[in-house]
Phi, psi and omega in degrees: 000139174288103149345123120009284210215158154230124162260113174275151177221051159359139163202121179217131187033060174242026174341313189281356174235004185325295200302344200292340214258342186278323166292356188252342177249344171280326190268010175301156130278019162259113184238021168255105198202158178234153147264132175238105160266161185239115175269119193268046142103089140279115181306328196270236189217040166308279204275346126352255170003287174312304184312335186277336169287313169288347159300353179244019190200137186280330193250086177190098158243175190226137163252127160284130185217172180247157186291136211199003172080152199284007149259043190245322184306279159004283160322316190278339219268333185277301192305327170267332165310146172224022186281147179284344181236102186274139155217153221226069205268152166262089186353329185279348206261195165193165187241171187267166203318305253251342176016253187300319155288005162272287161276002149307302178288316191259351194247314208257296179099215190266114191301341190253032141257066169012294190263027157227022208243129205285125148328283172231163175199123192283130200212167180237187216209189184235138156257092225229102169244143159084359196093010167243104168250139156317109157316099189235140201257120173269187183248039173244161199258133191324140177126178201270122133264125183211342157275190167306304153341305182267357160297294198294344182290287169007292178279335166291339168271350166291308194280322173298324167212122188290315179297351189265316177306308203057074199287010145328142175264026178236348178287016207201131163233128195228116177336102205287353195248314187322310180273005183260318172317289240245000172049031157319065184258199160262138164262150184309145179273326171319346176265314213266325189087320173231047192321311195288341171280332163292318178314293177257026160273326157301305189291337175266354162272341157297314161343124157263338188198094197266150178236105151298145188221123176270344166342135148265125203228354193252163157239097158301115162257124157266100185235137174314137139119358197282194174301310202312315187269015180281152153295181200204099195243016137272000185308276222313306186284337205288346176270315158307336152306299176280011173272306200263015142293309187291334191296305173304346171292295184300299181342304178224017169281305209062087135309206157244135184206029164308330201241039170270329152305334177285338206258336142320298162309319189288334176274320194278339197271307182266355187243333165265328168286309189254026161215334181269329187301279185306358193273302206282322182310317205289126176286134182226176182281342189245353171220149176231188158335282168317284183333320198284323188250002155278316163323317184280307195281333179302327173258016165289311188310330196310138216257335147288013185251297182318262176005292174305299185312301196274002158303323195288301172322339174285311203256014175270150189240356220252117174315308187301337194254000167273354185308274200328296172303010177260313176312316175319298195293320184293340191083007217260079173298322190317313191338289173325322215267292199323276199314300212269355190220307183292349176280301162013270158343302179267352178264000000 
């Protein structure tokens, strides 16, 4: 019988959270579901672990792979679901009891109706450090987007603020014959960097029909030390893959393709400036500062950063943000260095 819901599990050396996050879904009160874990070549007792589940539970399988990263992960785990709703939880994370039945009943409804079954549906979610968690709210308001309007409002606010929208692929739950139509995968984040923002900028120019839920329903563990607090000396270009990925994307689906001026913005402010600028600032054992600013000026050079920058600079008004886009266009690093580590300094 066809599963409900299929739950993917990524997985690469997460001995220390398996049990927490396969116990948090065995504990639903929704119980029509398959767990696909996946162990992506895991060095520990990741895949022990998983194996011990599937000998106690019939809708638990686990696929072994040699390591290929968590969309490769993604990818098998999708290529094996047979479930009608796919969600894509991160092994280290966990979810609340009441989950999968919040959104069965308030997001999806009655299944056997067709013209009311969602693409996707968006929920909200805990941000949880140190053993404290957070409420964290995205900025769409409960309910149905289902027109064109509302799709295209949709993609305009993700790209105007990634962190509020959240462009995660576990902040998502997505109708599996919706990503099978539309040959929806991931691409490796070893290329893109933010493989889950490429995902889901694609799925939302297909998307017909989106369901927001505000229950917050996820647990994020934010833990020091993960990639996110690393330096990182491939962001940039991974980004720059993904910006002429996704462009190339619009090029050539005949898409929704209103929002190419947003998704320019959204790459030079937010993914180069306010995540590759502060990436390069960060002192590490294997990077310093100095490094960090011969770095900053080589991609103000980068011929899609120049470019955005210097289109942006005809029509900005704002003194402060024509500052930036002069530095941008200028190479004028000092500028950078000023913003992220010397007002720091003085304050």
């Amino acid at each position: 019988m066809t599963p409900f819901f299929s739950i993917i599990l990524p997985s690469y050396n997460v001995e220390k959270y398996l049990d927490r996050c396969v116990k948090s879904f065995l504990a639903q009160s929704f119980t029509d579901y398959e767990i696909i874990i996946v162990d992506d070549g895991s060095t520990d007792r990741t895949g022990e672990i998983a194996d011990s589940y599937v000998g106690k539970y019939d809708f638990i399988k686990c696929i072994h792979k040699d390591n290929g990263g968590l969309s490769s992960a993604r990818n098998a785990g999708i290529a094996e679901a047979k479930g009608q709703f796919i969600h894509m939880c991160d092994a280290d994370d966990w979810v609340t009891p009441t989950f999968l039945e919040i959104i069965a009943t308030k997001a999806i409804g009655d299944i056997g109706i067709a013209s009311q079954v969602p693409d996707i549906v968006k929920f909200n979610y805990y941000r949880h450090v140190d053993g404290k968690a957070t409420l964290c709210k995205n900025i769409l308001q409960e309910g149905c987007y289902d027109s064109v309007e509302d799709i295209d409002s949709l993609m305009k606010q993700a790209l105007k603020s990634v962190n509020s929208y959240v462009l995660s692929a576990w902040s998502h739950i997505y109708r599996r014959d919706f990503l099978i139509e539309n040959n929806l995968t991931f691409v490796s984040e070893r290329k893109v960097g933010s493989e889950d923002f490429l995902f889901n900028l694609e799925a939302l120019c297909f998307a017909k029909k989106v369901y927001a839920v505000n229950d917050a329903c996820y647990y994020y563990d934010l833990r020091f030390g993960s990639l996110t607090q690393k330096y990182r000396e491939s962001l940039p270009k991974q980004y720059v893959n993904l910006y002429r990925s996704y462009m190339k994307f619009i090029e050539n689906s005949h898409v929704r393709n209103k929002h190419i001026d947003e998704f320019q913005n959204m790459f030079l402010w937010q993914l180069i400036f306010g995540t590759c600028f502060p990436n390069e600032y960060r002192k590490t054992e294997n990077h310093s500062v100095a490094d960090g600013r011969v770095r900053v000026k080589e991609i103000c050079g980068i011929n899609e950063v120049h470019t955005i920058a210097r289109n942006q600079l005809k029509t900005a008004k704002k003194p402060i943000k024509i500052l930036y886009l002069l530095a941008f266009v200028l190479k004028q690093e000092w500028i950078f260095f000023w913003i992220f580590v010397g007002k720091k300094k003085n304050s």
